[in-house]
Structure formats: structure tokens, C-alpha cells
C-alpha positions in Angstrom: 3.9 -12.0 9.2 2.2 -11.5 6.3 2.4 -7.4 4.8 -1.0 -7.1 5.4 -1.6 -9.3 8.2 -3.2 -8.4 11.4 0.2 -7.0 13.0 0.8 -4.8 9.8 0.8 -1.3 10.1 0.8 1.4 7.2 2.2 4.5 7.3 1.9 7.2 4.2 3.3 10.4 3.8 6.5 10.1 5.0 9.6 8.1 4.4 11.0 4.8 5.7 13.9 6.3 7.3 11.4 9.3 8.8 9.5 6.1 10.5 12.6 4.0 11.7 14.1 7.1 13.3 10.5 7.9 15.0 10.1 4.4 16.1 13.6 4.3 17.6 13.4 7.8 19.7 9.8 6.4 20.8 11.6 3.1 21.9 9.5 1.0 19.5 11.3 -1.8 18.3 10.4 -3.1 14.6 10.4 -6.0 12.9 10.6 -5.2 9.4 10.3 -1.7 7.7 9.5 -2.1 4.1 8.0 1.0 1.4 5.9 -0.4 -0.8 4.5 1.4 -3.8 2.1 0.8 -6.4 3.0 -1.2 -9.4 1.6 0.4 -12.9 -0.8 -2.0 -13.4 -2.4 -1.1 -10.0 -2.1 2.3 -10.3 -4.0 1.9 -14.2 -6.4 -0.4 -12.5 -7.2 1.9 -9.5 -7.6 5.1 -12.3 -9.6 2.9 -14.5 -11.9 1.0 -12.3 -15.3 3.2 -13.4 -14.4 3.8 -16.8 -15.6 0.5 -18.6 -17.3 0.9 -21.5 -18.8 -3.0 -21.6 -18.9 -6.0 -19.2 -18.8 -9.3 -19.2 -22.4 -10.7 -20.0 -24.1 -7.4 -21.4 -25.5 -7.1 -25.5 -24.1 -4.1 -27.0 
């Protein structure tokens, strides 16, 4: 299964271990529990993404 495949599931604002123990008292069994954060690049690209000056194609 892909991470963002059509079984995925994500989950923000709590912690791995906070989900596994929910998903065990619930009797859900899971597969694979991964975090996953942002990598700077995203995080600058995300931050960034209205804020360009000139684009590809345009005369200054």
C-alpha cells in the first residue's frame, strides 16, 4: 500500500503511539503506523508558493 493510496488514512494532532493505543482499545488492527513530517524543502515550498517575484515566460 502505497502512503497515500486509497487505504491510507491521516491522522494530525496527536502522536503515533496516542493512535496505536486508540486503535488497539477500539480493536482495530493496523497494518503500518508511520509519522511523517515535512521535509524543509516542503515546508519552504508550501510558505513560498505566492511569493514569486517572476515566472517562467514573463518580460520583466
Amino acid at each position: 500500500m502505497r502512503p497515500d493510496g486509497p487505504e491510507a488514512l491521516t491522522v494530525t494532532g496527536t502522536t503515533a503511539d496516542r493512535i496505536g493505543e486508540l486503535a488497539f482499545e477500539h480493536r482495530f488492527r493496523l497494518r503500518e503506523l508511520a509519522p511523517r513530517s515535512a521535509s524543509l524543502e516542503e515546508a519552504f515550498m508550501e510558505l513560498t508558493a505566492d511569493r514569486a517575484e517572476y515566472r517562467a515566460g514573463e518580460r520583466r
